[in-house]
Structures are given as C-alpha cells and as structure tokens.
N, C-alpha and C positions, 0 to 999 in steps of 0.2 A: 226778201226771198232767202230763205234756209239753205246755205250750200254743207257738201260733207268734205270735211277735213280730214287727211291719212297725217298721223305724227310720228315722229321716233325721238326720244326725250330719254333723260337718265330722273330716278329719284333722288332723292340728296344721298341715299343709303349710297347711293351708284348703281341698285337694279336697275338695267333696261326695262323700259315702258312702251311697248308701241300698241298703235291701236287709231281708232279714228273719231270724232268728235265735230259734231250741229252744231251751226254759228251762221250769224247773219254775214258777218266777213271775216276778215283772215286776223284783224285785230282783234276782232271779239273770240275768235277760237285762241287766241293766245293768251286773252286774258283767264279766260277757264282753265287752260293749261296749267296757266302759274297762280290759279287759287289752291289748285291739288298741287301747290310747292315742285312742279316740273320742270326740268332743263332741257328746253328745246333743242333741238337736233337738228329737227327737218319737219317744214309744216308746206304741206302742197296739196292742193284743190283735187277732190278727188279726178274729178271731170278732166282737169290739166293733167293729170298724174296719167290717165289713161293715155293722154295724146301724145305722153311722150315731154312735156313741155315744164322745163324748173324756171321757173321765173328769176330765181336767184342768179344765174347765170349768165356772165355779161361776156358777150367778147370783143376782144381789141382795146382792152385795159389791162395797162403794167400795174402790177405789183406794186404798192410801196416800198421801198428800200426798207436796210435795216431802222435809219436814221431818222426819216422821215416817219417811221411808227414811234419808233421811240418818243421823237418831238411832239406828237399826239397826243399818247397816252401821258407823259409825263408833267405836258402841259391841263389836259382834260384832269389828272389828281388833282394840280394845286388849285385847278380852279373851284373843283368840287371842295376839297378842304377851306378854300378862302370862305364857301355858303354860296357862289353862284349859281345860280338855276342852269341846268346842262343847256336850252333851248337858249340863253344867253351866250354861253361857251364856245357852241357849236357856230353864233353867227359872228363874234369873236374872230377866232380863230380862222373863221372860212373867209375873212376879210384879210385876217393877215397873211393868207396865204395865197388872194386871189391873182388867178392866171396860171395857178401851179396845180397840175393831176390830186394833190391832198385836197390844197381849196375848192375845186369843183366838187370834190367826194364830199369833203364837209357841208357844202353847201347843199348837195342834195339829201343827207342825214337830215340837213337842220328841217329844209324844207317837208321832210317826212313827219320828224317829230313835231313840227308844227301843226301839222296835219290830223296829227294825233296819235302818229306811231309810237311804240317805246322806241328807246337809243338802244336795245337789242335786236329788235327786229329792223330800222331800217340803217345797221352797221351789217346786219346779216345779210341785206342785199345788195350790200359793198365786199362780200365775201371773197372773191378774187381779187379783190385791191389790198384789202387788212389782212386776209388771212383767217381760217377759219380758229385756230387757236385765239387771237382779239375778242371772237365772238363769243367763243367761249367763256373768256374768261369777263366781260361785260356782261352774260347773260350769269354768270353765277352772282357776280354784284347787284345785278338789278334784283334779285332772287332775295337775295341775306341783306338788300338795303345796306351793301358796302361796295357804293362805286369806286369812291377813292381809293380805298385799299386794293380794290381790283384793276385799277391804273396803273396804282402805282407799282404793283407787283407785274404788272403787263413790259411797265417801263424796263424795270431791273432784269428783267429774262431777257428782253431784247438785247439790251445793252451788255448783256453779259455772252450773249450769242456769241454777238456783233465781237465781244471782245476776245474770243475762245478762236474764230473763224481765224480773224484774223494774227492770233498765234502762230496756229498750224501754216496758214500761209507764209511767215514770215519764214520758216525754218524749212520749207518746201523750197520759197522761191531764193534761198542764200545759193544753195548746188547749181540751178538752173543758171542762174547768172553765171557763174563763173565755168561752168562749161560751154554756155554761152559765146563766152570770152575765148577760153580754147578755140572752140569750131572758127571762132572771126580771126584768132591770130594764125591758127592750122591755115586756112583760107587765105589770110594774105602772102605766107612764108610761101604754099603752094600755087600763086599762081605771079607771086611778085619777083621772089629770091631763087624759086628750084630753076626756072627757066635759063636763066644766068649761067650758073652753074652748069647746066645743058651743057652749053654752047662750048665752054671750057673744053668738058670732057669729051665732047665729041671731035675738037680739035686733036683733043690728046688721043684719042683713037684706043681706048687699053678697053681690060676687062673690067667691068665695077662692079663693083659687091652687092648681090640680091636685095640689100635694104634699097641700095639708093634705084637701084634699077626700079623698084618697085614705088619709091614716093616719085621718080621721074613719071612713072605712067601714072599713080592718082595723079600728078602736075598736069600732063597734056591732056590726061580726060575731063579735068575743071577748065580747062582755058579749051578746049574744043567740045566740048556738051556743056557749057556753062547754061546754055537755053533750057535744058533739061529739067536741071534744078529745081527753078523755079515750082515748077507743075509737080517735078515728084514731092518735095514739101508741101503744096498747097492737099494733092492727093493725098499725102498723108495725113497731114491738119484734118482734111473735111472728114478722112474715115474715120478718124478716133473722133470727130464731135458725132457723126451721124451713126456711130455704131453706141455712145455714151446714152444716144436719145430713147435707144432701147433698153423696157426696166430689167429683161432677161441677164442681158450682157454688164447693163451698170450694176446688177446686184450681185455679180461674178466678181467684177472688179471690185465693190465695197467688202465682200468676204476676203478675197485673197491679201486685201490692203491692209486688213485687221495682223493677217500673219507675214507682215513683213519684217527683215529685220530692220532695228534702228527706228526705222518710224510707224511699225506695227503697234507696238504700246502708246508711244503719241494720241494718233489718231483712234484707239480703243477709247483714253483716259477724256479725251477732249468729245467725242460721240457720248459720253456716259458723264459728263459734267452737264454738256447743252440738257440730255434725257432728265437726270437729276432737281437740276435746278426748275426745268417744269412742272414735274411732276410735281415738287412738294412747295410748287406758287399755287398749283390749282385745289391742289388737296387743302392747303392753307386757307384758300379764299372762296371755299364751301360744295366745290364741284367732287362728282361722285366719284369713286375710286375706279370704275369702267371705263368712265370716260378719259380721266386724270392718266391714264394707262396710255390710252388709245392715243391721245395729243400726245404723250412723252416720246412715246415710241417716232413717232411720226417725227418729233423737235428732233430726234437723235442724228439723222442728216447719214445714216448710214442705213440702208436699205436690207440687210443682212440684221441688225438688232431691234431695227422696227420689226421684222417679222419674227423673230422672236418675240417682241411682247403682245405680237399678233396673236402668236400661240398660248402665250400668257392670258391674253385676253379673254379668250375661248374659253380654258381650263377653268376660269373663275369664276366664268359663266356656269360653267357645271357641278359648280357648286366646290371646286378646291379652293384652297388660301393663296395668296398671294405668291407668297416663299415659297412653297409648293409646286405649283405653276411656275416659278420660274423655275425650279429647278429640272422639272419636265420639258420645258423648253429648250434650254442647251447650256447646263452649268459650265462648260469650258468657256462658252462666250461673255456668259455675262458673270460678272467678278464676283467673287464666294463674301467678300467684305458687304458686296451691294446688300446679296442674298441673305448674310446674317441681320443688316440692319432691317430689311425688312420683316425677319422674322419678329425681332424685338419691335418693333413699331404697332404691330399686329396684336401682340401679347401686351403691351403695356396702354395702346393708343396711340402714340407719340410719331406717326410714322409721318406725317409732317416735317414735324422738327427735326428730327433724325434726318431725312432726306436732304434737308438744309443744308445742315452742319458737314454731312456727306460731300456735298456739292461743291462748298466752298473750300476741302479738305482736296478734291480732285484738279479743281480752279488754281488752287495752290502747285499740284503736282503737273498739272500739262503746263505752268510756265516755267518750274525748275526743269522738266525734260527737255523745253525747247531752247532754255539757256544751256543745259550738259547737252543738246544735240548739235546746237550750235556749235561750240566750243571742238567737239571732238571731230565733228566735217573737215572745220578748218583746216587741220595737217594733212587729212585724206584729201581734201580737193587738190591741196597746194602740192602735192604728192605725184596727184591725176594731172596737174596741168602741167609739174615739171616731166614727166613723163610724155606727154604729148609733145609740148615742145622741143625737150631735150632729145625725144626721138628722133623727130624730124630733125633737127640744128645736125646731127651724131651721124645721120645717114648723107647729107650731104655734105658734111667736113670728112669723113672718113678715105672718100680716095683722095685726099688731100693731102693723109698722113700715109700714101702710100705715090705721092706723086713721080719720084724718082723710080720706080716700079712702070709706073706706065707711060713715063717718057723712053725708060727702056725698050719696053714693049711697043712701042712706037717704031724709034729708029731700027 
C-alpha cells in the first residue's frame, strides 16, 4: 500500500527543499530522497503528520553527555577507516557498552539497520539522545559516501565543545569559590566570635560605634532566624533555575552576559569558537550552507547569537549573501573579523577552510583570556575577601581601642 510522505531536506547547494513524496514505506521514501542527492530534515507520514503524531520523539530519555558522543563518534571513524561494515560496529560497540543508556541506543540503531534501515535514519530516531547536529552530520556522510570523515569531524566539535565549556566554567567558578569562602568565614566570625564580644561590651555598658552595633545585629539575626536561611536560599536557588527555564528570561540573560565587563568578551569569544568550529565541520563534510547556518547558530550555546544567524538564515533565504546577512543581522554582535572572513570565503570558495583556521585562532584566544582573567581576579578577590573580613575583625576590635573610654563611661 502507497502511503504519502511530507519532507523538509536541504540540496547540497543548501536550497531548502520541501515538498512530499509516494513510497511503499518510510525507507523507501528515503531512498528516493537521497537518489535526488537530498539531506533529510524531517520525513513524516502524511496521515501521522495530520494527527499530530513524530514518531521521532521519545520521552524519558537523557541526552548523551559530551563524552559519551564523543566516545561514539570517535570510535564509529576508526572503525569505518579500519574497512569494518557499520552493522558490525554498531553490535560491537552495543556490547561494549551493554547496561549503559548508549548500549541500549546502539543496540536499537543496530537492530534497525539490520532491519534494513540506513545508520541515518535509525540514529534520526535516537534524536533526543545524539542530538540533532550527529544526524546531521551522519546524514551528509551517508550522502558524499564519507562516513568516517563525518565521525571524525563529529568527534573533534564535540570534543572541542566539551573543551571551550569547560574553560568558561573554570574562570566563572575560581570567584564563586572564594566568595564562597567569604560568606562561610563571614558566617562563622558572626555567629561564633561577635557574640562574645557581646557579652564584653554589654558588661562595659558604654556607647559603640555604628559599625559594631550593626555587625552585633546581623550577629543575633543569624543565630535567632538561623531557620530562615535555609528556605530563603533554597527560594532563591529554585527562582533563578525556574525563571532560566523560560527562553524569554534566558535569552535576556545570554544578551546582557555578552556585555558584561571582564567576562563579556570571554563568553562572546568562547559562543563564536563552539558557532565556528561547526559551522566550517559541516560545510567541510558536504552539508548545505542553510542548514551548516542553522546547526552553528544553535552549537553557539547563547540564545541572543543563535537568533541572529536566525535572521541570517532568513535573509539568505531571500536570496542575500552570507556577509550581508550578517551584517543586517547585528554587526555589533557578531565580530567584524568573523564578517570579513566570510566575505572572503564567499568570493574565493574557501569559506570552509577559513572558518577552521578562524575557529582555532578564537580557541587560542578564549584560553589566553581565561588565563589573563584568571590572573587579574586574583588580587580583586583577595582585596573582596580582605575587606569582608577585615571589616568585620575592624568593627569588633574598634571599642577595644577605645576601652578606657567606656570603662569611664561606665563608672
């Protein structure tokens, strides 16, 4: 029986293609797909399409880590370069992994491609687990007959994510710690040492100076609403994650984070390294310049420069250039260096390579920023914490340096 197929696919040029297509099954309309050299997108039964119903859609499945794609993809190259058949690979792999969330995923891939699926279409219906960028960049390998290269190039983006993330975090989480540290030693001076010191000056009966009268009171308000605490931190925790969950509020916070000082260029350089380094793996590895757009945008991890290559996206659609497009989009945001190399990429061809070279050029600069961020905190922290502390030590030693004052005022 003849069912009808609704597709949305890129051509190699990167035109969008949508449209729909007669097949006895959903294999066979893929295969017709990719005789007319098409990069699938999205292929769904008309009938299902009307009910509302993607089959592709699983839930109550995590994500693959960075790591665990990584170890995948990196492994699925070398086996494809060793000559082994994928449908060998795949039950490989799904052994050495078995009992672990990848092992079952593999194992249902392999059990597909047994079946007779391609490794594009039934990784496409692990698309909540791999990630729709994996598909992609599998479904342009199965296309140009370069799995490997589209492995391996899967591998090296991840891994290069994986390794950009974790920069930014390291140079984020050095302040946290040690204000950290502040608050717990604030914490204990105020509810271990000021009370003490109380008792002193209450014997002595005199006037005390506004500082100390005032770190007395935060004192008895930590040791008498110590219960408080608790819930007003946990309430604060829960609104900043349940207000992050909204994309309105998180794409306010990834704009204003761009113009911060000190770590506003960080996180611009490390957003447009992850964008980068996609963009010119998929351009590389045969995927259309639409879509190559659409996934970068998305890699960039900052919700503010994805929708600018949203608008990019669009514009190019309508038939402007690349550079162009972006520059209608928001040249203040996105780097005038990015903008010229695509110009030149466009005019010569080379906008691959270029983007590369780019990539590894900004990879370079988001670690010397994080080592000169590093480096210059340091005195500022150490500044902020002699200040907190030396406050606090400063207000309660000070009627000390005026004891005879208030023994006077005593007698």
């Amino acid at each position: 029986m003849t069912s009808t197929y609704q597709y949305q696919a890129f051509l190699k040029s990167g035109e969008e293609s949508n449209g729909v297509v007669a097949a006895e099954n959903e294999n066979d309309a893929r295969s017709q797909l990719a005789k007319k050299n098409l990069i699938i997108i999205s292929l769904v039964e008309k009938a299902n399409q009307d009910k509302g119903i993607n089959k592709s859609i699983r839930f109550g499945r995590k994500k693959l880590n960075a790591n665990a794609l990584s170890w995948l993809a990196r492994n699925l190259a070398t086996s494809q370069s060793s000559g082994l058949p994928i449908f060998a690979s795949l039950a490989m792999f799904a052994k050495q992994k078995a009992g672990t969330p990848t092992g079952e995923m593999l194992s249902r891939v392999h059990k597909k491609v047994g079946d007779g699926s391609s490794i594009s279409r039934a990784m496409r219906d692990e698309q909540d687990m791999v990630g729709e960028l994996t598909c992609a960049f599998i479904e342009a390998g199965e296309v140009s007959g370069k799995l490997e290269e589209s492995f391996s190039k899967l591998a090296d983006i991840t891994e290069n994510r994986a390794k950009i993330k974790r920069k930014v975090k390291s140079a984020a989480m050095y302040p946290i710690v040690v204000l950290g540290i502040a608050l717990m030693m604030s914490a204990g001076i105020l509810i271990g040492v000021v009370p003490k010191f109380e008792e002193i000056y209450n014997e002595l009966d005199g006037e005390l100076p506004m500082i100390t009268r005032f770190v007395i009171f935060l004192s008895d308000t930590a040791i008498k609403l110590w219960f408080v605490y608790p819930f007003f931190i946990f309430g604060c925790v829960f609104t900043v994650m349940y207000s992050l969950k909204k994309p309105k509020v998180l794409k306010k916070v990834h704009t204003y984070s761009l113009k911060l000082p000190l770590f506003g260029s960080l996180l611009k350089k490390a957003a447009f390294a992850r964008l980068t380094s996609v963009l010119a793996s998929l351009l590389g590895s045969g995927v259309g310049l639409l879509e190559s757009i659409e996934f970068a945008g998305k890699a960039s991890g900052n919700l503010y420069v994805e929708e600018m290559f949203q608008r990019a996206y669009k514009q190019i659609k309508d038939g402007r250039s690349f550079s162009e497009s972006l520059r209608l989009a928001d040249a203040e945001v996105i780097p005038e260096v990015f903008i010229q190399l695509v110009t030149i990429g466009e005019e010569t061809g080379q906008l691959s390579p270029l983007m590369e070279r780019y990539a590894n050029t900004l990879d370079d600069e988001v670690s010397t920023a994080v080592d000169g961020l590093t480096a210059l905190m340091e005195p500022l922290l150490i500044v902020v914490l002699g200040v907190v502390i030396g406050g606090l030590v400063f207000s309660f030693w000070l009627p000390m340096l005026n004891a005879p004052g208030l023994i006077q005022d005593q007698g």
